[in-house]
C-alpha positions, 0 to 999 in steps of 0.5 A: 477499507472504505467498503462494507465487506461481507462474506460468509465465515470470514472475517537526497543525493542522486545515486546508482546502487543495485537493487537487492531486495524490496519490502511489498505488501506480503510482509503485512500480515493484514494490508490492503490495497486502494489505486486512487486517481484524482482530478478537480473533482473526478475520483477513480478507486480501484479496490483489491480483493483478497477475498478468500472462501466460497465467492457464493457467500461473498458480498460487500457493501460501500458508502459512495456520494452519490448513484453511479451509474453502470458505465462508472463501474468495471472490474480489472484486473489483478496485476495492476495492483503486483506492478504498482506495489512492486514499482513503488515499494520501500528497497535495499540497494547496495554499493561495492567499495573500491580498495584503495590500494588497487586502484587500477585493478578495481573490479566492481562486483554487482549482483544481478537484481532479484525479478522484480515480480519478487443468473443475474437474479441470484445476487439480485435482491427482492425489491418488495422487501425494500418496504418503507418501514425500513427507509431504504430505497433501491436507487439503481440495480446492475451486473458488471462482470461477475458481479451484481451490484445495487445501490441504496439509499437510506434515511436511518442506520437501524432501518439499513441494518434491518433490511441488511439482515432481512435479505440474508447479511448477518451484521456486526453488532457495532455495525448501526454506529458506523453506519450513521455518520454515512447516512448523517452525510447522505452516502449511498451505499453499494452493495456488491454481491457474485453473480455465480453464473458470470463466474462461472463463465469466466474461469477466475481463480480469485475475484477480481478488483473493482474500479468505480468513478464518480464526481465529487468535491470530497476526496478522502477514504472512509475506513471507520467502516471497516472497523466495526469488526476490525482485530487489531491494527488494519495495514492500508497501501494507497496508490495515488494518481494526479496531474500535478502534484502528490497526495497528502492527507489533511487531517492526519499527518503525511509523514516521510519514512527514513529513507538513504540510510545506510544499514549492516550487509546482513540486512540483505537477507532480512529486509523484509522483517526490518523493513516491518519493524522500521515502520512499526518503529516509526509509526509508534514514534508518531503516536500512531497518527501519522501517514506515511509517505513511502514513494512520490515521483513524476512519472510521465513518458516525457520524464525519463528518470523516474525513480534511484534506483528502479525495482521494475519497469514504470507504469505503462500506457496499459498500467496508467489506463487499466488503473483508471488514470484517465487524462493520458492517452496515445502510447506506443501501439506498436509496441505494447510494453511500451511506457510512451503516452501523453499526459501528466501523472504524479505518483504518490504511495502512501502506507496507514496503519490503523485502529479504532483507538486512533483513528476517529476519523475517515481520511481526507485527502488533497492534491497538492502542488508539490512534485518533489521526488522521493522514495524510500530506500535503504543501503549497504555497502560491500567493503572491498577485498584484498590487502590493505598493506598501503597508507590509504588502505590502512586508513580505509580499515578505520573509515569501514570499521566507523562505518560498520559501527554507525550502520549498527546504530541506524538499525537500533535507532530505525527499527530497535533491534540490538546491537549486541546480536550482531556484534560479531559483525564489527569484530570479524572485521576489526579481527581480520584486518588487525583494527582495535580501534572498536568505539561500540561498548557494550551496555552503551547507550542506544541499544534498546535490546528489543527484537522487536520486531468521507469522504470520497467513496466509502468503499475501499475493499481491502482486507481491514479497512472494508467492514465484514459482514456474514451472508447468511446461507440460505435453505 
């Protein structure tokens, strides 16, 4: 994420299927999550915290391009994030064959889509310790919510560190490196600590996500910083909000993910671990420098289809406002749930998997003009029951049977999973509907075996992409 987090012991074709299943950011084990608005030069970042451990020894710290003020800065709440994940997450859908020899029997056997919810002065620090051997500077002081916020500025990373550690953050010893390409650009930094008392008061069952805006002609991430105590590779979902047009990164590869392809039935009930591998699959594919693109559509009121087809409601006029869409306005007061507002947003969802050993710079974004709809999607197909007795019906067993056989080399070539593991699902259909025709032999070729399975504001709170720091407990 873009932050510094600190925390004591821690570390194309149009079509209506039915959605069976989704693949959300619970199938990765290390994700965090960032809600990005963009217009000219206004940004609003929402950051997730997934924080856990005694919120006493939770802190952060966040590059930012410049002093915010206390009216640019909020806490929201948590399920913004549940209801754009859920909205925009990569889905399975799924379609009933008709037999063809009971055409006017035809009943079409649709399951019911799963839900688609599938004191102030105790964080405050000691402004006599801000000494001028340090080069740090206390540039504003607040407490917003149930947290207490300072901003610093800095001339040198060992001074940053020093004062860091001095005031009770145990710093990652490869911190002083990532810290000065900030200081270089003249970042700020945020530094976020719980005010106990406001938590209490409060009765929060987790720390909830901070929002903060700002004026800036950058437009990007920094997540080198939270590679200084990065283990292992760092999942990012970035949920992006425009006018116009989607976000895309300028200097990484924006990559569409496969999507309308059709897989074997039985990935109904693993879509989760094949939706993983796919993307694992996909991201080696692209030299692990790549981002991927995994939803972008229009979603204004005045747009009535905005996804093919939908997990859950849209985003709401409420949805819009609490991620900090700021340029939409009315909604239908009457009714509260209601998705009626006035403006033009574009959605863009975007997926990074990163490292140190390929990612040497933070991200850089643009908005571009480009409204073309899209999402990822995956389908299955139920073939149709009875008797195949008839001409059509016959040659309906041949077309399944092909079919079945290009459904198992999509799932090889998507995600690397063997073919021979699930044979049996060709066979039971060629043995029960006396078809030999089987052109999958085994040892043929294509089945691996495997089983595979800054700018803007350096602050970004999310698990991987925030650097972690130890507070140190005191007395």
């Amino acid at each position: 994420m873009i932050a510094l987090m600190l925390a004591a012991w821690v570390q194309g074709e149009a079509f209506c299927g039915f959605y069976v299943a989704k693949a959300d950011t619970k199938i990765y084990n290390q994700a965090s999550q960032v809600i990005l608005v963009r217009d000219d030069n206004q940004t609003v970042i929402t950051m997730s915290n997934d924080f856990k451990g005694d919120v006493k020894d939770f802190a952060m710290v966040v590059p930012v391009p410049v002093v915010l003020k206390e009216k640019d800065i909020k806490v929201v709440e948590r399920q913004v994030f549940d209801k754009l994940d859920a909205y925009s997450a990569p889905r399975l859908v799924e379609y009933y064959d008709n037999n063809p020899c009971n055409q006017y029997r035809y009943e079409m056997l649709a399951k019911a889509a799963p839900s688609a919810a599938m004191g102030s002065g105790s964080a405050v620090m000691d402004e006599e310790r801000s000494k001028k051997d340090y080069g740090v500077t206390i540039e504003a002081k607040y407490t917003v919510g149930e947290y207490d916020i300072i901003i610093l500025g800095a001339a040198q990373s060992n001074g940053l560190q020093r004062w860091l550690t001095d005031n009770g953050y145990k710093i990652p010893p490869n911190a002083e490196e990532v810290l000065n390409p900030y200081i270089r650009n003249n970042l700020k930094f945020f530094v976020v600590k719980v005010n106990l008392d406001k938590l209490d008061g409060g009765d929060y069952q987790t720390l909830r996500p901070i929002q903060i805006k700002f004026n800036s002609p950058r437009f990007g991430l920094p997540i080198r910083l939270g590679m200084a105590n990065a283990n292992g590779d760092q999942d990012l979902i970035i949920y992006a909000f425009t006018r116009r047009g989607r976000v895309e990164c300028t200097n990484y590869r924006t990559v569409k993910m496969n999507s309308g392809v059709k897989v074997p039935e039985f990935i109904q009930e693993d879509f989760s671990p094949f939706y993983a591998d796919a993307y694992k699959k996909a991201w080696r594919r692209e030299g692990q420098e790549a981002i991927f693109l995994e939803y972008a559509w229009d979603v204004s009121s005045t747009n009535y289809v905005k996804c093919d087809p939908c997990v859950s409601n849209p985003p709401d006029y409420k949805d819009l406002e609490d991620a900090g869409v700021w340029w939409v306005n009315g909604g239908n007061r009457q009714y509260p749930g209601s998705a009626d507002f006035n403006g033009n947003v574009f959605f863009t969802r975007l997926h990074v998997r990163y490292n140190r050993a390929h990612y040497a710079q933070d991200l850089a974004f643009q908005v571009t003009p480009n409204n073309e709809q899209y999402q990822v999607r995956y389908v299955i197909t139920h073939p149709a029951t009875g008797s195949f007795t008839c001409s059509e019906g016959r040659r309906y067993v041949r077309e399944v049977a092909a079919r079945r056989e290009e459904e198992l080399q999509n799932m090889n070539r998507l995600t690397g999973w063997s073919i021979y593991r699930h044979i049996d699902y060709l066979d039971d259909w060629n043995r029960r509907n006396g078809n030999s025709n089987n052109r999958i032999k085994r040892g043929s070729v294509g089945d691996t075996g495997n089983n595979g399975g800054i700018f803007i504001l350096g602050f970004l709170v999310l698990q991987g992409i925030a650097l972690f720091i130890t507070l140190r407990k005191k007395g």
